[in-house]
KOLBAKE-451466 format. One line per field, with one value per residue (C-alpha): residue in one letter; y, z, x. Coordinates in steps of 0.2 Angstrom, whole numbers, plus 5000, padded with zeros to 4 digits. Each point is the difference from the previous one (the first is absolute). Layout:
tormar = (A/...)
y = (Y/...)
z = (Z/...)
x = (X/...)
***
This chain:
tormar = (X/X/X/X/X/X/X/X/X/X/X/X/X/X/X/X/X/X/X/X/X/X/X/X/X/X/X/X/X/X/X/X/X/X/X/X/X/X/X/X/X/X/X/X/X/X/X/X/X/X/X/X/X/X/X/X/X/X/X/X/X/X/X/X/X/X/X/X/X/X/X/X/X/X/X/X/X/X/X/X/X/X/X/X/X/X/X/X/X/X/X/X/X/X/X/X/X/X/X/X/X/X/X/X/X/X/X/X/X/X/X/X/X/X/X/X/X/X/X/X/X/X/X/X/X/X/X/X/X/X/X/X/X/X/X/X/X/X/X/X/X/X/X/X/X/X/X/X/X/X/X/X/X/X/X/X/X/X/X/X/X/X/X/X/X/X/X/X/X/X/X/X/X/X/X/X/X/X/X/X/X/X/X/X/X/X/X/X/X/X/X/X/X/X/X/X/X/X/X/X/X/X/X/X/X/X/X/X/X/X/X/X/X/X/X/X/X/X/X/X/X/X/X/X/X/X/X/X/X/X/X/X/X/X/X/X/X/X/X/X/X/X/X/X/X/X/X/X/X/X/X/X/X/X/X/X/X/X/X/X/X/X/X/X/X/X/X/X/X/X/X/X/X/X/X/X/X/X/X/X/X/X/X/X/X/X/X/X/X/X/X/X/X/X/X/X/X/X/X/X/X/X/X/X/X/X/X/X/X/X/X/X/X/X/X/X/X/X/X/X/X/X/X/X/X/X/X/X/X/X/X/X/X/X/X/X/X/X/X/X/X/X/X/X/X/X/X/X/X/X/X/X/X/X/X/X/X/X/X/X/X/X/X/X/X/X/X/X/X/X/X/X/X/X/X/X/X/X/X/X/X/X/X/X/X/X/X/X/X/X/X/X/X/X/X/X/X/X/X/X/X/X/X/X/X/X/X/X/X/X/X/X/X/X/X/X/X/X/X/X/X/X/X/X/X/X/X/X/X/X/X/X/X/X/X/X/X/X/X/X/X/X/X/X/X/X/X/X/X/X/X/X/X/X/X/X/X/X/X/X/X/X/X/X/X/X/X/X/X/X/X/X/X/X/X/X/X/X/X/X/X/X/X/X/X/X/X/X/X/X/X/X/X/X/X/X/X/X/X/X/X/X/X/X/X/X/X/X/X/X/X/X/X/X/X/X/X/X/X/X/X/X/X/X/X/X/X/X/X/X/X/X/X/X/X/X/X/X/X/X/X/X/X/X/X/X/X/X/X/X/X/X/X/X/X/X/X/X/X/X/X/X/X/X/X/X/X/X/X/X/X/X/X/X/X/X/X/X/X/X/X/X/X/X/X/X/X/X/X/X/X/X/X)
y = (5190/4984/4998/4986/5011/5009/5019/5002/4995/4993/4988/4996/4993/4990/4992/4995/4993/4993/4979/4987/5001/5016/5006/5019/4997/4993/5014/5017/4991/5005/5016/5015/5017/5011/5011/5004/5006/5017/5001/4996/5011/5001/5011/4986/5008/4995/4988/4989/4981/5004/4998/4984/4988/5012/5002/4981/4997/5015/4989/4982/5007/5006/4985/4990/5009/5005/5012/5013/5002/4980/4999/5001/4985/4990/5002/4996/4983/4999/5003/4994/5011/5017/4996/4996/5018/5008/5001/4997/4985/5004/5020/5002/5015/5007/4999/5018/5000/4988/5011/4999/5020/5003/4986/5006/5017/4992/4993/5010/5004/4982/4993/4999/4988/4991/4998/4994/4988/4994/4996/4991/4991/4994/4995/4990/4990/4995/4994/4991/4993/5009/5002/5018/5012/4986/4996/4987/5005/4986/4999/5005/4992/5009/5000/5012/5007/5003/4996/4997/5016/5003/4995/5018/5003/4986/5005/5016/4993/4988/5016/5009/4987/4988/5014/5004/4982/4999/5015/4989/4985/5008/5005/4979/4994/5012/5002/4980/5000/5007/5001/5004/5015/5007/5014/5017/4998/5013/4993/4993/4985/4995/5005/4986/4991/5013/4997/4984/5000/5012/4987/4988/5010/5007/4983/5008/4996/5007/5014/5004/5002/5011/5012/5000/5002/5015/5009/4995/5011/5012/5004/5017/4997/5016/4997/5009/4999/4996/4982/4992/4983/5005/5002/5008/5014/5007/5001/4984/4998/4980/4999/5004/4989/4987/4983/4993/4983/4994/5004/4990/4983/5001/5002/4985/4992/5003/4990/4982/4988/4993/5020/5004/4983/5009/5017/4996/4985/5012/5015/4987/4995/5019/5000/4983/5006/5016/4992/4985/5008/5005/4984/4991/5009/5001/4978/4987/4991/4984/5006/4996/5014/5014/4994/4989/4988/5005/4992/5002/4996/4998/5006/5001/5014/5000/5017/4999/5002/5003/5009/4991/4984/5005/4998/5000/4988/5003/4997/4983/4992/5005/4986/4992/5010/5017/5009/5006/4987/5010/5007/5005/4991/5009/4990/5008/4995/5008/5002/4992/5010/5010/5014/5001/4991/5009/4992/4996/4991/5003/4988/5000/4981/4997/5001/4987/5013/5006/4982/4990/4986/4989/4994/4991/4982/4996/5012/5019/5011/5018/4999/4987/5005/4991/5015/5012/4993/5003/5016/5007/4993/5007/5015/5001/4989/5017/5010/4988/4984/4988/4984/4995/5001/4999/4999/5003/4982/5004/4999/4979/4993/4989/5015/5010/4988/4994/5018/5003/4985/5006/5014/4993/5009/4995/5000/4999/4999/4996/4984/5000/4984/4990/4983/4992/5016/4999/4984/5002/5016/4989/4986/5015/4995/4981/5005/5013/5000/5010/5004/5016/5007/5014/4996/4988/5002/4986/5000/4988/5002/4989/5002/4995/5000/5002/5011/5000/5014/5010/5007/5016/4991/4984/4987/5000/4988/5008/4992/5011/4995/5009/5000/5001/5007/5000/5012/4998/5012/5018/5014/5013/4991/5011/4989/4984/4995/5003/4984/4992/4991/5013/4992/5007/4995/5004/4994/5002/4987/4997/4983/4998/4985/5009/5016/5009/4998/5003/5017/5003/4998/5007/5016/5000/4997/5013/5012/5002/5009/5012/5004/5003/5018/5002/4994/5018/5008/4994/5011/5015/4999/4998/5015/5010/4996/5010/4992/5000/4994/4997/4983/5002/4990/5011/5011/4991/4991/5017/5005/4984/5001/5019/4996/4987/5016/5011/4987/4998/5019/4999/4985/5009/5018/4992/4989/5015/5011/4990/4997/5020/5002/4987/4990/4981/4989/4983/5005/4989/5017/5014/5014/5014/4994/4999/5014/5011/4996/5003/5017/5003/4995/5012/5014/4994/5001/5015/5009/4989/5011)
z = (4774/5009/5012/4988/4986/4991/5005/4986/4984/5004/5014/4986/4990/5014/5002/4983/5001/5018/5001/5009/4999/4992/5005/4998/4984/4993/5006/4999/4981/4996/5011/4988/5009/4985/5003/5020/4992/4999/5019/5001/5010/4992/4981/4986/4997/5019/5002/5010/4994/4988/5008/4997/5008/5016/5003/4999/5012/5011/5000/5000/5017/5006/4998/5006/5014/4995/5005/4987/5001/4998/4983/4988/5012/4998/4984/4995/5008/4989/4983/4991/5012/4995/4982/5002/5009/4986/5006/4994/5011/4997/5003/5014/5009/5014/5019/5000/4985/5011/5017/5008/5000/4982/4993/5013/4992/4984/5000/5014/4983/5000/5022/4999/4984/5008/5016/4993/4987/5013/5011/4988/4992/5016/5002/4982/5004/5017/4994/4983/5007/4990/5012/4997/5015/5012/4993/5012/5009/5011/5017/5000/5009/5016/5005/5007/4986/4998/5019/5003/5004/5020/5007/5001/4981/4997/5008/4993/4982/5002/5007/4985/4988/5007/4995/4986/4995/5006/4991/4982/5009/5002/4982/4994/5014/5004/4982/4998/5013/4992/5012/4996/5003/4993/4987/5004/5016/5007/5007/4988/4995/5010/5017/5004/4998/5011/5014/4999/5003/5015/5008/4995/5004/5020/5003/4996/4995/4986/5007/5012/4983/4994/5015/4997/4983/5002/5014/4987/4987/5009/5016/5001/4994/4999/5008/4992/5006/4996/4997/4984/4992/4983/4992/4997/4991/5013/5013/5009/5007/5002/4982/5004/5010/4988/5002/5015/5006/4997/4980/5002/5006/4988/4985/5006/5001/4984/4994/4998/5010/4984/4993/5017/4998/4980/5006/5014/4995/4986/5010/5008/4985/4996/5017/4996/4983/5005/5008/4990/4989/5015/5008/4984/4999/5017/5004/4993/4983/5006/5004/5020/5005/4988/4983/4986/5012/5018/5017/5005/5018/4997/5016/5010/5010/5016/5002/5017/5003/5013/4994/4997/4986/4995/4978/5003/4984/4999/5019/5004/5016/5006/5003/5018/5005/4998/5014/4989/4991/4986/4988/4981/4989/4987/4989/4997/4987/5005/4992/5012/4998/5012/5007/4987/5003/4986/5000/4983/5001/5011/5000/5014/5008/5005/4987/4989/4986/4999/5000/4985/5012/4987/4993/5014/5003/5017/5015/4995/5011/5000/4992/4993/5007/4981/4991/5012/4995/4979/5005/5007/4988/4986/5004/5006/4982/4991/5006/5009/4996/5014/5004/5018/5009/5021/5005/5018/5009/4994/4981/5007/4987/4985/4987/5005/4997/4983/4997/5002/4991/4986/5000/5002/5015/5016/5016/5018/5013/5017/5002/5010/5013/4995/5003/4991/5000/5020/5003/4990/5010/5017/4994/4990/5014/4993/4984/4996/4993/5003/5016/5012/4992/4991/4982/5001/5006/5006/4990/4991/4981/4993/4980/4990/5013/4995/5003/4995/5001/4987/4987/4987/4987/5006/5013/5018/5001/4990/5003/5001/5007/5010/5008/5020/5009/5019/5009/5020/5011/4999/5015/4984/4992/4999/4990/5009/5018/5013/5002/4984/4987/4982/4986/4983/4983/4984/4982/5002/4998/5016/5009/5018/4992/5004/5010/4984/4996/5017/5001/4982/5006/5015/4993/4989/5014/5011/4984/5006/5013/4987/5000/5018/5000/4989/5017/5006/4983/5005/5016/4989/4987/5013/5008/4982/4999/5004/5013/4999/5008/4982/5001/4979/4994/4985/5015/5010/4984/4992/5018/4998/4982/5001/5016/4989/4989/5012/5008/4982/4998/5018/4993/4984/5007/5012/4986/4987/5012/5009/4979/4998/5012/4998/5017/4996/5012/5004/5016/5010/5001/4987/5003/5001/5015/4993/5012/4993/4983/5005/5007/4982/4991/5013/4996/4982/4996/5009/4985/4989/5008)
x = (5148/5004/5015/5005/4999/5017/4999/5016/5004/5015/4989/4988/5015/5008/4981/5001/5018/5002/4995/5006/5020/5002/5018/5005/5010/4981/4992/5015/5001/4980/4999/4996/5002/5001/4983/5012/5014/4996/5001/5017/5009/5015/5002/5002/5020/5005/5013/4992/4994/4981/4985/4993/5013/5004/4981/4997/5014/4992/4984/5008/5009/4984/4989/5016/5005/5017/5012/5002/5016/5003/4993/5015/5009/4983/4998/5017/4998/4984/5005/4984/4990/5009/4999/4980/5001/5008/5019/5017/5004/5017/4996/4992/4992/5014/4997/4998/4986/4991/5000/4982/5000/5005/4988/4984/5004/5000/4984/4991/4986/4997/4998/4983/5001/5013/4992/4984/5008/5012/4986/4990/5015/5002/4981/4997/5016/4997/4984/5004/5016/5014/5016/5001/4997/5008/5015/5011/5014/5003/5006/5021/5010/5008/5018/5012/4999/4982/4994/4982/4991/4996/4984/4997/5003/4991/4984/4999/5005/4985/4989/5004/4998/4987/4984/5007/4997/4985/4993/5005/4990/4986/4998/5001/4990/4983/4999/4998/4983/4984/4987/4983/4989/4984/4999/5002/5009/5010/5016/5016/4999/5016/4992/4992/5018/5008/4986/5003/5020/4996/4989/5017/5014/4988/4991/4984/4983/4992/4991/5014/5011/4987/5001/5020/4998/4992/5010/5012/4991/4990/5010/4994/4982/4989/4982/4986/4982/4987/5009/4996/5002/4992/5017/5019/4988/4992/5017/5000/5016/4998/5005/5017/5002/4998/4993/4992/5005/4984/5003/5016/4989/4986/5013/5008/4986/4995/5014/4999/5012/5006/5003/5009/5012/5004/5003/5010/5011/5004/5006/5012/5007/5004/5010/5011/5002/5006/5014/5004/5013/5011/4998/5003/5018/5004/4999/5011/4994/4999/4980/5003/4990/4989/5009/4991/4994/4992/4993/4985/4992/4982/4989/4983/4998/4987/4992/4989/4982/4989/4985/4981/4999/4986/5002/5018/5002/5018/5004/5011/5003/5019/5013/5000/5016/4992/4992/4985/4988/4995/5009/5003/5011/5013/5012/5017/5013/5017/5016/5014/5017/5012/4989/4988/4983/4991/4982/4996/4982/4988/4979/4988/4994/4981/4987/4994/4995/5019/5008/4996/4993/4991/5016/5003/4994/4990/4995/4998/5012/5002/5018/5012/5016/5008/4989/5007/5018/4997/4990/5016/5011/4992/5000/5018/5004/4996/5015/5010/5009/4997/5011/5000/4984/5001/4981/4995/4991/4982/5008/5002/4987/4998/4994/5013/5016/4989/5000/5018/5006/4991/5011/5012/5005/5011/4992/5004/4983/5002/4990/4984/5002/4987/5001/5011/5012/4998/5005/5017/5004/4996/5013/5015/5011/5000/4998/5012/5016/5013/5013/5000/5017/5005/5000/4984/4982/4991/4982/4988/4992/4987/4998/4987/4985/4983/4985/4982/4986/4989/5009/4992/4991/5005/4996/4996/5016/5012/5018/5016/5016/5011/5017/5000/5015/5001/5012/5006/4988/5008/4995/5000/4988/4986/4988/5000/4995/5015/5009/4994/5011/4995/4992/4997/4994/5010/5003/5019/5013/5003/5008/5008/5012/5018/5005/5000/4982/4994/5010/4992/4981/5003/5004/4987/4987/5008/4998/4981/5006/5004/4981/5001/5005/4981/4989/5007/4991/4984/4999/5008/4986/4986/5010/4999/4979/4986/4988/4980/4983/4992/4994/5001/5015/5005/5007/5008/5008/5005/5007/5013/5005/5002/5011/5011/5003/5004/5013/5006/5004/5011/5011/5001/5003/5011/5011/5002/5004/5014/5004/5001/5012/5010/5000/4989/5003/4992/4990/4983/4993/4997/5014/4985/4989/4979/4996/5011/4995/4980/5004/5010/4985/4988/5011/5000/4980/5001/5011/4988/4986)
***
């Protein structure tokens, strides 16, 4: 049997039942546990509430979990949920009925069924996107009351909490990624997954994550000669040790860039989803941040090389301002909220085979940074609803606003200074309007401004039109030359004609700097990927993508956790540190094991 597969009858039922938005009045409505009856506890003449509804209580507290004693307050503030259950809204079940001791004792004939259907309730919801198993709580407010906890209790609330949250992640994500292997092999199917998250979590390469894997397996080997390598059969004890690093590398590379792109783009989704129906409850409904319409910063992220070119078709040449010349180039589409960068699309830059080149007019390159644009957005369309678009300086281009206009998305894009953009900036002390003082801001816009370049199945002079705002020089600015007025390009309505306008596009400009906190997620992502020599590209791209999920799962652990325990707040930084959540996940494959 399957890990995915029911191991009760009751699990089979809830597979059959649970879908997208299946509540626990759906589901506690269509439960049959006749054929468990017989193992209740308690003598059909006993005074306590039947079977039926106090068992699925028991188990709706279980998968939820609830206090046992709180259920009768719960489910007197849930009417419709004690009638799907069975009760009386208007008689129900005492305090005392409820005790965790008198209802263990109850059903002590029936843990293991609860346990396993619990367990797997939990599993198919996560994965098919019903709100059961994570029910909000939301963050309480604290006053003298109800003071916040200490940073004591806090820690230890987070300690407690935080691996217990990461045990249910694991069961959406590593179940998402399907790695190949030969027939007949020896080792689970999810081992290659787990070598590949110690190499994350340690900084290791591939074989280095096979040697860990196995002290992890096998720490008190038992060595018999004459050694062997003809098989588990005749005694050898590498086979429990499981796979060897260098089974990891040729399964990857088995896999097509393309399949790699599929798999993993998908295991991000599974993360994001995970925690969209908290987020959506939890924010305001104008949509500001995770609601029906989100941000997203699209990215390009330098990973260094150093190693020989030789058929290195993927290499690029890095930007003047890095220290290495080569490098490899991933593009990252990131949602842009209050401490919760999820990555939600991630595509690889460099080879003509993977971009669809001959759409384009003119010169062949080894990308179109427009096709990287609708890459990205496409797959971030499928489970998220985008309406604002900030786009780092490389996203400055022709396809890229013709892309988004077609969308009919908002954009903000700092301005590369070419020319013309360059001479406006030399003159914004002449040109701006505005005065030094505090309910005004001195800048200049220009609307209606054309650009021309080669468009997806268009022209080499395509014509767009863009909006150009120009901001003072700021010594925060992070994405601009120190001392240089900021330029962007954006589609909004924007004008510097009275105080209030110019207040109004400033603060839409400054919004980019929204995105800002997100330059810190590249580093944490290169910090959560396994390193190699392989000149092979399917590896060192699996390495990156597999690191997007791994810094994914610390957002997500760290956000449900904080939503556990009742303490959310608007931090830069994740509450749990990604060092303290590797060594949870080290200890974690190590239960796994």
């Amino acid at each position: 049997m399957s890990p995915s597969e029911p191991s009760t009858h009751l699990g089979k039922q809830a597979s059959e039942i649970l879908n997208e938005g299946t509540d626990w009045v759906t589901l506690g409505n269509q439960l049959d546990v006749t054929r468990l009856k017989h193992l209740d506890g308690y003598p059909e003449w006993h005074p306590s509430s039947p079977f039926r509804p106090m068992f699925l209580a028991y188990l709706w507290a279980k998968v939820e979990d609830e206090s046992l004693s709180g259920i009768p307050e719960r489910l007197e503030e849930q009417p419709e949920l004690a009638e799907a259950f069975g009760f009386d809204p208007d008689n129900l079940p005492s305090e005392s009925t409820c005790k965790p001791c008198r209802l263990d004792d109850r059903f002590d004939d029936l843990q293991r069924t609860v346990k396993n259907t619990e367990k797997h309730i939990r599993k198919v919801a996560a994965k098919r996107g019903s709100p059961i198993g994570h029910r909000i709580r939301g963050a309480v407010s604290h006053t003298e009351q109800n003071p916040s906890p200490s940073k004591r209790t806090t820690d230890r609330l987070l300690r407690k909490t935080g691996r217990k949250v990461l045990k249910e992640i694991d069961s959406v994500v590593i179940p998402s990624i399907q790695l190949p292997r030969p027939e007949n092999t020896i080792y689970d199917d999810d081992e290659l997954l787990v070598q590949e998250a110690i190499g994350a979590i340690n900084h290791e390469a591939a074989n280095q994550a096979g040697e860990s894997l196995g002290d992890k397996k096998n720490p008190d080997p038992d060595i018999k000669e004459p050694f062997s390598h003809e098989g588990p059969e005749d005694g050898d004890p590498f086979y429990a040790d499981g796979p060897t690093g260098e089974t990891l590398l040729e399964s990857v590379k088995e896999m097509s860039v393309e399949e790699i792109a599929t798999q993993l783009n998908f295991a991000l989704r599974k993360t994001y989803t995970r925690a969209k129906p908290r987020l959506r409850d939890l924010e305001n409904d104008n949509g500001s941040r995770f609601g029906t319409r989100a941000k997203i910063a699209l990215d390009i992220t330098y990973v260094a090389y150093y190693g020989e070119r030789e058929e290195m078709v993927w290499l690029q040449g890095a930007p003047d301002d890095k220290e290495y010349r080569w490098c490899h180039k991933f593009a990252t589409a990131v949602i842009v909220g209050q401490n919760t960068h999820y990555v939600v699309g991630v595509c690889p830059l460099g080879s003509t085979e993977y971009a669809n080149t001959d759409a384009y007019p003119g010169e062949e390159q080894s990308y179109y940074v427009g096709d990287v644009a609708r890459r990205l957005l496409s797959i971030a369309d499928e489970y998220v609803n985008v309406r604002m678009v900030y786009a780092d300086r490389e996203f400055h281009s022709t396809d890229v606003i013709h892309t988004l206009e077609e969308r009919g998305l908002n954009y903000v894009i700092p301005a590369v200074k070419n020319d013309r953009i360059r001479r406006i900036c030399d003159r914004f002390d002449q040109l701006k309007r505005g005065y030094n003082e505090p309910h005004d801001t001195p800048l200049y816009v220009d609307c209606g401004l054309s650009m021309y370049g080669p468009v997806k199945h268009d022209v080499s002079n395509t014509a767009v039109e863009y909006n150009l705002v120009v901001l003072p020089p700021d010594e925060d600015d992070e994405v601009h030359e120190e001392g240089s007025p900021q330029p962007f390009l954006t589609n909004l309505d924007v004008s510097d004609e009275i105080a209030l306008d110019r207040r109004w596009a400033t603060e839409q400009m400054e919004k980019y700097q929204d995105r800002a906190a997100i330059e810190n997620s590249y580093s944490s992502i290169k910090e959560a990927a396994s390193w190699t020599t392989s000149k092979e590209f399917e590896v060192r791209w699996f390495h990156f993508a597999f690191g997007c999920v791994v810094y994914n799962m610390w957002l997500l652990v760290d956000f449900l956790t904080q939503e556990r325990i009742k303490v959310i707040e608007t931090r830069e930084k994740p509450r749990i540190k990604l060092s303290r959540f590797t060594n949870w996940v080290e200890k974690e494959l190590g239960e796994l094991l």
